[in-house]
N, C-alpha and C positions, 0 to 999 in steps of 0.2 A: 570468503566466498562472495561473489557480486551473481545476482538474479538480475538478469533482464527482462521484463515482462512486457506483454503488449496487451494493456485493457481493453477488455471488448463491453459494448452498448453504453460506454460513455464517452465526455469529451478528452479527457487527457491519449495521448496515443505512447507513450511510451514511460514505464517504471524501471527505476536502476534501483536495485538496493543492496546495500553493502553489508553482508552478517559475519559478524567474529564472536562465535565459541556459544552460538544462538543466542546471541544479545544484537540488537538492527543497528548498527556503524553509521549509515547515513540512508537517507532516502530524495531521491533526482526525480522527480515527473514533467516529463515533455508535456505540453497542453494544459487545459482543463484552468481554472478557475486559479489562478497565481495566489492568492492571497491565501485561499483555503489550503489550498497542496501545500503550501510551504510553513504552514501553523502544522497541520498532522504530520509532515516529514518530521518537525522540531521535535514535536510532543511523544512521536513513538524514538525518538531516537536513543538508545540507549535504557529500552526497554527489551525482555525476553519475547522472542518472537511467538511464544505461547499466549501473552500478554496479548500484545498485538492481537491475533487471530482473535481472542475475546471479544476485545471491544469494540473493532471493525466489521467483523462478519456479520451479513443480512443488513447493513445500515441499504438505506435505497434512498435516490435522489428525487426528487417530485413523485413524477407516477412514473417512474424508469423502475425496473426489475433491480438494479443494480447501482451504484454509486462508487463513486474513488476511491472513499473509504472501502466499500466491499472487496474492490478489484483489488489493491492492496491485499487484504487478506487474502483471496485467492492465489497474491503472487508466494504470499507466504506460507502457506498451505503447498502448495505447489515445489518450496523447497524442504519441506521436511518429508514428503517419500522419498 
């Protein structure tokens, strides 16, 4: 299954994420901070998307409400209803 997601109040504009059999396949971020996005794509990949949700959720970037890491989770939250 591939999620597309579109993060809201930060900088990346666009998440692909690819899950097979609720373990995360790959993760794609349009935008946002290159170096960072492409270390947490690596490090949740081939993790259970429950996983994921843990240790992502509530992270926040400076004083933003929200961060890459969070909106991740939200994308993945977002696929399991």
């Amino acid at each position: 299954m591939t999620i597309e997601y579109t993060p809201r109040g930060v900088c990346s504009r666009k998440m692909t994420i690819e899950i097979e059999a609720d373990i995360i396949k790959s993760v794609n971020v349009e935008g946002g901070c290159s170096g960072n996005l492409q270390g947490i794509s690596r490090l949740v990949e081939g993790m259970p998307v429950e996983e994921a949700i843990a240790r992502l959720d509530g992270i926040r970037c400076g004083w933003k409400n929200t961060s890459c890491p969070d909106q991740l989770a939200a994308a993945l939250k977002q696929h399991r209803k």
